[in-house]
N, C-alpha and C positions, 0 to 999 in steps of 0.2 A: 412494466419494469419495476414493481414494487419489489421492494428490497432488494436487487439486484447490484445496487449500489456500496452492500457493504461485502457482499461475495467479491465481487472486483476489486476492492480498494484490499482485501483480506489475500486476493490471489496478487496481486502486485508485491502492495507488502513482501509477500514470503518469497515471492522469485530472487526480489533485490536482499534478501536476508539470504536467501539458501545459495545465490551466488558469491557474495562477499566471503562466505565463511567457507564455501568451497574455495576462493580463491587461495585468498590465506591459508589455507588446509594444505594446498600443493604449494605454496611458500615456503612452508614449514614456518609461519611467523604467527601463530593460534597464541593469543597470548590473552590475558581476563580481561586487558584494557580492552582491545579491540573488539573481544563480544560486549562487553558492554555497552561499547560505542557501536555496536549493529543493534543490540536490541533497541537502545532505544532510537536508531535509527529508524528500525521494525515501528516501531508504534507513532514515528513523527509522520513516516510515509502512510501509515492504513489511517492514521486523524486527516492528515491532508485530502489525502485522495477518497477519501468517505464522504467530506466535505463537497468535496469538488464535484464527483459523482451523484453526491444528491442532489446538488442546485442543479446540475444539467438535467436531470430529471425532473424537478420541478417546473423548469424551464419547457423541457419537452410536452410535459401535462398542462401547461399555462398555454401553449402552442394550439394544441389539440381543442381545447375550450374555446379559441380565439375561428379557429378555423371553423 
């Protein structure tokens, strides 16, 4: 699972990015606040979940050693 960790945190990210702005897109309420306030929602979600996803990775390699 080496690196697999930031492809997943990188495909989340962009789901929850590419659905908000679709949302709002059929709203018709696209406005510069609101991308801005997704992008850097984009980059809080792929830091989090990058994070998150390595330590269970870690977790899982520390497992395997122990076994």
């Amino acid at each position: 699972m080496s690196f697999l960790h930031r492809e997943i945190a990188l495909m989340l990210a962009t789901v929850a990015f590419v659905s908000s702005f679709v949302y709002k897109f059929f709203l018709l309420e696209v406005k510069l606040t609101y991308v801005t306030r997704d992008i850097i929602m984009f980059f809080i979600i792929y830091y989090v979940t990058e994070k998150l996803f390595l330590y269970i990775d870690k977790i899982m390699i520390n497992y395997r050693k122990i076994l």
